[in-house]
C-alpha positions in Angstrom: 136.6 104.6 56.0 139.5 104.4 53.3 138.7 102.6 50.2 141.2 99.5 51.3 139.2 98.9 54.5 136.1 98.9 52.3 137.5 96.6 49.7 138.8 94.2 51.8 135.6 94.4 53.7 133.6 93.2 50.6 135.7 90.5 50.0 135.2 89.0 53.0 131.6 89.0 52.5 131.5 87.5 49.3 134.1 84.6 50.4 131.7 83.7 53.1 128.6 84.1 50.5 130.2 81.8 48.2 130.8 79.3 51.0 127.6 79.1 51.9 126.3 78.2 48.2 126.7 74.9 46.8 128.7 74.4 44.2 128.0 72.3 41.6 129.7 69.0 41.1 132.2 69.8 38.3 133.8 66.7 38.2 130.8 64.7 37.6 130.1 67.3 34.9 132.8 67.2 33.0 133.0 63.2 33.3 128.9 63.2 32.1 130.6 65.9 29.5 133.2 63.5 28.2 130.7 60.9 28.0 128.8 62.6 25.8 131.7 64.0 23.4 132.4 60.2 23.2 128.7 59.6 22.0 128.7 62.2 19.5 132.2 60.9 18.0 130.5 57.1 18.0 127.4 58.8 15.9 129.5 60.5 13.3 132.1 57.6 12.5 129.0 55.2 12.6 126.9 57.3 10.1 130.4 57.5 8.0 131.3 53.7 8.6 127.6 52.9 7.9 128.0 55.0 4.6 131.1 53.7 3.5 129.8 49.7 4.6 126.7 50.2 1.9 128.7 51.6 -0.9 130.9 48.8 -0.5 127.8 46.2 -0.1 126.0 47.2 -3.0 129.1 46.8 -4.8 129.5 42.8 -3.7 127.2 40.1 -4.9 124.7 38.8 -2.0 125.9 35.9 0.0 124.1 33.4 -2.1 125.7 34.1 -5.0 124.1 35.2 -8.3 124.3 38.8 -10.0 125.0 41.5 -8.8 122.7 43.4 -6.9 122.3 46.3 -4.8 120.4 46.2 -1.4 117.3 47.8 -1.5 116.5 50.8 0.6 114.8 50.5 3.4 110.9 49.8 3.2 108.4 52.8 4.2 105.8 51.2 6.7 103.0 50.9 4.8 100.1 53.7 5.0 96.9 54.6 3.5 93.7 56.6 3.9 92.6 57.1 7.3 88.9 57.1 8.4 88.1 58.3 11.6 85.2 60.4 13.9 85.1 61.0 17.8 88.1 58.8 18.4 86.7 56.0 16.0 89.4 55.0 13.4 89.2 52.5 10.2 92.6 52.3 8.7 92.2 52.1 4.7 93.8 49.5 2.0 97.7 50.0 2.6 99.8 51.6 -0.1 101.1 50.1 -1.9 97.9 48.2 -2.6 98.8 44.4 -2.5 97.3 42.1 -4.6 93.5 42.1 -3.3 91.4 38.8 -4.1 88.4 39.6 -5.6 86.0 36.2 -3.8 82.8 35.1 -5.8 80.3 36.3 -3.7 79.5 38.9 -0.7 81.5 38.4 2.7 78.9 36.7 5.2 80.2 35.9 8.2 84.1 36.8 9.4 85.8 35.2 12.4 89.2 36.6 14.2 90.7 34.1 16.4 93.1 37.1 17.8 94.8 39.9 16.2 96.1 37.7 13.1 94.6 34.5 12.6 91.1 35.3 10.7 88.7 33.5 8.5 85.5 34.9 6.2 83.4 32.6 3.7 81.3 34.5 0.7 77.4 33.7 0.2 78.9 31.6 -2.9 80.7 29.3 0.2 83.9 30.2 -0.4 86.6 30.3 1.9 89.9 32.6 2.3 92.4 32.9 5.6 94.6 35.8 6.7 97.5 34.9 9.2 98.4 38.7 9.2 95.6 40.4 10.4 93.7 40.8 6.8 96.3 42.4 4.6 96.9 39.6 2.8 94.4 36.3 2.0 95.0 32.9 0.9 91.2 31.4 -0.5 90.7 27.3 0.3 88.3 25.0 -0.8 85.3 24.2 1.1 83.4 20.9 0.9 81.7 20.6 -2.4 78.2 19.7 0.2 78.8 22.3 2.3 75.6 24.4 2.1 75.6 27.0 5.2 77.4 30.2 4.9 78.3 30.4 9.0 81.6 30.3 11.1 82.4 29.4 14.1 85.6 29.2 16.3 86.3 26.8 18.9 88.4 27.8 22.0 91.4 25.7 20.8 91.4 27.5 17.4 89.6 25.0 15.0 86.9 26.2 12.5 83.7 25.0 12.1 80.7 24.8 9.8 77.2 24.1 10.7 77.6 21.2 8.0 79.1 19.3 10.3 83.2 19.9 8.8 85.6 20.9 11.4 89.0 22.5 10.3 91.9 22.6 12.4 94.6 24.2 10.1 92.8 27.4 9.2 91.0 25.9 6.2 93.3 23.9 4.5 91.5 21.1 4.8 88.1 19.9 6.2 87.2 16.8 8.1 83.7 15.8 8.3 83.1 15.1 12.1 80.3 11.6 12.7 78.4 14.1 15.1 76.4 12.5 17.8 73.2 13.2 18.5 71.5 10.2 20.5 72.2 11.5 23.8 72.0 14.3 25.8 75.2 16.3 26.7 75.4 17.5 30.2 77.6 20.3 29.8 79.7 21.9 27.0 83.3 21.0 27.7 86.4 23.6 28.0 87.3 23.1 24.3 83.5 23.0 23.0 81.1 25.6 22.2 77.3 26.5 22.8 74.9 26.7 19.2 71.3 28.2 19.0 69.6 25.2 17.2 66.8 26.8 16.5 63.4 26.5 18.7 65.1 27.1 21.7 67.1 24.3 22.5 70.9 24.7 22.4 73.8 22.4 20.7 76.9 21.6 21.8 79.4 21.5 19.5 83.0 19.8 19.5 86.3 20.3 17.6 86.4 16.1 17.3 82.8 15.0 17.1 81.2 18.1 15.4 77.1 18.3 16.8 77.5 16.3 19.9 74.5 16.5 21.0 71.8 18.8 22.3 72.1 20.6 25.7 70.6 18.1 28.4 69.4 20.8 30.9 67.5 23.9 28.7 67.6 27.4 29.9 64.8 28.7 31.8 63.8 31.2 28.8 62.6 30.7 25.6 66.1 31.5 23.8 66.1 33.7 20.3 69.8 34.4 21.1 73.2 32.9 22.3 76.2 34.6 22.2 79.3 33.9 19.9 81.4 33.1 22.9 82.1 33.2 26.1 84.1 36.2 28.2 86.9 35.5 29.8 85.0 34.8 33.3 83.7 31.8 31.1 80.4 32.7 31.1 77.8 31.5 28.6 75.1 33.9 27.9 71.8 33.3 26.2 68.6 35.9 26.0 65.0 35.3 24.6 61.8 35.9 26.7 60.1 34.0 30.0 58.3 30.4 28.9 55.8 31.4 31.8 53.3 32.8 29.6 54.3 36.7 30.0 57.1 37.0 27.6 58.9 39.4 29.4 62.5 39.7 28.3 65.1 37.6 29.7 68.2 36.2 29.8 70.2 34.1 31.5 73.7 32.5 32.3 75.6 29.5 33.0 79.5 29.1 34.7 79.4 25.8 34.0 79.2 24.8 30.7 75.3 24.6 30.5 74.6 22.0 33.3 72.6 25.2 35.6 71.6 28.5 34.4 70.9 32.0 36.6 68.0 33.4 34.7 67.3 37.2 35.2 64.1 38.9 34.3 64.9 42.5 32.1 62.7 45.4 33.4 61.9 46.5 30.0 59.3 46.8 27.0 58.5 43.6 25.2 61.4 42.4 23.0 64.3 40.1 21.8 67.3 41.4 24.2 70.8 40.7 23.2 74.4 41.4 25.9 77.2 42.5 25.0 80.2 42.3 27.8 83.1 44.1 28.8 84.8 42.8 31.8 82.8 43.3 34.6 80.2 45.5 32.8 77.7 43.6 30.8 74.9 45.5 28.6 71.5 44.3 27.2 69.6 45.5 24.5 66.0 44.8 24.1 65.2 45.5 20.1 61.6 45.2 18.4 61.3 43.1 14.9 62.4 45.8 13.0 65.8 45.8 15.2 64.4 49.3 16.8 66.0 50.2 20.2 63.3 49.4 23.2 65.4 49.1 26.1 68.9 49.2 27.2 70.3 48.2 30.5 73.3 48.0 32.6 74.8 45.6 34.7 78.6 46.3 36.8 78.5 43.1 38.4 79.2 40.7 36.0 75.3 40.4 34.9 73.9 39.7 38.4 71.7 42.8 38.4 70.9 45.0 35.9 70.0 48.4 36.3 67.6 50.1 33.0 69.2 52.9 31.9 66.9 53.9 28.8 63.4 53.2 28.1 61.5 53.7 25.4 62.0 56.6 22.7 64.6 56.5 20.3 67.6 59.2 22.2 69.3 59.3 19.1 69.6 56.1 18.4 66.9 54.7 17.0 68.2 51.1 15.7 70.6 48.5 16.2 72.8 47.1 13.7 74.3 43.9 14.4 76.0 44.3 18.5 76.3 47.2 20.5 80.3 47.6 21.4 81.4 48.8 24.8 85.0 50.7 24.5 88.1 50.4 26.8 86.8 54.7 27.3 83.8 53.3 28.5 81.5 54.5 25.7 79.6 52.6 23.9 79.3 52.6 20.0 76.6 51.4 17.4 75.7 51.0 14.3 71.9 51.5 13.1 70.2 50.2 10.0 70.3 53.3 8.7 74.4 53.0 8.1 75.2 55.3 10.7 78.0 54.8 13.4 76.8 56.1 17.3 78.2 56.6 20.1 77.3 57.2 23.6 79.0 58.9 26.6 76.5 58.2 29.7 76.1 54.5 29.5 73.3 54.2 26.7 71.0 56.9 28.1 71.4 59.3 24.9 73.6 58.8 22.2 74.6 61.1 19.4 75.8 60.5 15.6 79.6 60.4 15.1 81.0 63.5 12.8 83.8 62.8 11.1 84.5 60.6 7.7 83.2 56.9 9.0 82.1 55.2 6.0 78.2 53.8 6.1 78.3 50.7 7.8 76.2 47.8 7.6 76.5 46.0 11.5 79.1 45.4 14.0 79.1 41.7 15.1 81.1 40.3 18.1 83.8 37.8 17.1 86.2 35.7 19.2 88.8 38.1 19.4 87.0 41.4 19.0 84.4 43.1 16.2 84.1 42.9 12.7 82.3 45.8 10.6 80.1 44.6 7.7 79.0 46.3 4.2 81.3 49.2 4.6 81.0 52.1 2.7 78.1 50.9 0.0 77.7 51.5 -3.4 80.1 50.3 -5.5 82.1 48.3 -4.5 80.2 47.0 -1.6 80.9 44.0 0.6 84.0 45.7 2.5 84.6 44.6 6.2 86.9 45.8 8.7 88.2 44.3 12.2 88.5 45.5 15.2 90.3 44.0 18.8 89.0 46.8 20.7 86.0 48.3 19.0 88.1 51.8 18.5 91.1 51.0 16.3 89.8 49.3 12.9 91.9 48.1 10.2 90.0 47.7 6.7 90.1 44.0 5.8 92.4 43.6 1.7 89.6 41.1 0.5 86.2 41.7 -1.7 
């Protein structure tokens, strides 16, 4: 065949190949293309303008008048030491270190009403407020009778003592609240809260009257524990043993404000239980006098049945510190008396010590909006306290 017939040949068969291939859209390519040219041109005369704008502004007196003055740069979010182990993090003091108020007195109780609003008073009754999540504090004046060094939060936001003072601009200033205690209270209201008064009965306390009154209709159980609020289902839970003469461990739980109450008998050793809640999932721990670990149990029903997932022996975690925490991970974390942070992966069956550079830890309490660490890292200086919305992210608390 001559060459020509050939070449012509394999023309044809690459025109038809190329047919059959799609060709890309060149005109929206070199539109997107443009486009983008455009964008790099709007960078580079906006990082020049921008240059040129701040030479000229720190040459001009501010807007207010006065001398001149150069803006300052731009502020580096603040950072400091980090603390962490297993996915557990306590973020440090900030640097720079802001002024940090030194309050007469170790930190007894703190309260978070969410993640900015908080409140602590000192074992010497003093008070101090943090509107930005505890980086900075502003100390108020308590009540020169105010003997008790508790909080507690109602749901609309107000403070309380057990004194009977109620504050309802973050400690500021106190009113002393009549209280009523001449007759019984049916049920704790929306805006009113549930107190252990001590042998077993239960207060009701109210932003306007203070101590209301005691709880008409008594829980089926001896009580030793209430919890510091209810979970967003509303429901109040209490613990303490059967009044039937066995003592078994028990707790039980009211959706209405105290008026009825679900009791439900633990299958467990002999013990003070305590719950702690997360969404559905509710846990209780059953702990001997020296807060040793008897029991713990499981409930994914909202605390309708609950199913004993360890028994007896220590599994690594021998004592409880303050709350046990359920995480969003669904682990659960603890603190012992020993100063040790734990954590479990199976639902309290076994847990192990976290590795890492946690700092000893005295308990982890439930507050309104989340957990507060206590007596953090010992020594001296001891009294630190950290807060946590979700029991896994902890930011170390600027007060002493």
């Amino acid at each position: 065949m001559p060459d020509t017939d050939l070449d012509q040949d394999l023309a044809r068969a690459r025109a038809a190949l190329l047919d059959r291939i799609d060709q890309p859209p060149l005109a929206q390519i070199a539109s997107r293309a443009a486009v983008l040219r455009r964008r790099r041109r709007a960078v580079r005369g906006g990082t020049a303008l921008a240059a040129v704008l701040a030479i000229g502004i720190g040459l001009l007196r501010p807007w207010s008048g006065g001398p001149e003055a150069t803006l300052p740069p731009a502020e580096t979010p603040p950072s400091g030491p980090v603390y962490a182990a297993d996915g557990i993090t306590i973020n440090g003091l900030t640097k720079p270190v802001p002024e940090i108020p030194d309050l007469p007195g170790a930190i007894a109780d703190v309260e978070f009403a969410d993640a900015d609003h908080g409140y602590l008073i000192t074992t010497l009754r003093v008070f101090a407020s943090t509107e930005d999540g505890g980086l900075t504090w502003q100390r108020h004046d308590v009540p020169a009778d105010v003997r008790t060094t508790q909080l507690y939060l109602f749901p609309g936001g107000e403070i309380g003592l057990p004194d009977g003072y109620v504050s309802a601009d973050g400690g500021k200033t106190w009113q002393r609240q009549a209280g009523n205690n001449a007759q019984p209270v049916t049920a704790a209201g929306k805006d009113e809260l549930l107190l252990d008064s001590g042998g077993g009965t239960l207060a009701v306390m109210s932003p306007g009257y203070g101590f209301r009154g005691y709880l008409a209709n008594a829980p089926p159980i001896t009580v030793s524990w209430v919890a510091a609020r209810p979970p967003p289902a509303g429901i109040w839970w209490v613990a303490g043993t059967t009044n039937d003469g066995t003592n078994k461990p028990a707790l039980a739980s009211s959706r209405d404000g105290g008026r009825t109450w679900q009791p439900v008998v633990l299958d467990a050793p002999p013990g003070q239980p305590q719950v702690s809640f997360l969404g559905s999932h509710v846990y209780a721990v059953v702990v001997g006098a020296d807060r040793r670990v008897l029991a713990i149990l499981h409930s994914t029903d909202g605390g309708q049945h609950f199913t004993p997932v360890r028994t007896g022996g220590d599994a690594q975690l021998r004592t409880l510190a303050g709350d046990l925490v359920p995480l969003l991970d669904g682990r659960l974390l603890a603190a012992t008396t020993s100063h040790e942070w734990y954590l479990s992966s199976d639902g309290g069956a076994t847990f192990r010590r976290a590795t890492g550079t946690l700092p000893v830890v005295g308990a982890l309490r439930r507050t309104w909006a989340g957990y507060v660490a206590y007596d953090l890292f010992g020594g001296e200086p001891a009294g630190w306290a950290a807060f946590s919305s979700d029991g896994s992210t902890w930011r170390k608390l600027q007060v002493h």
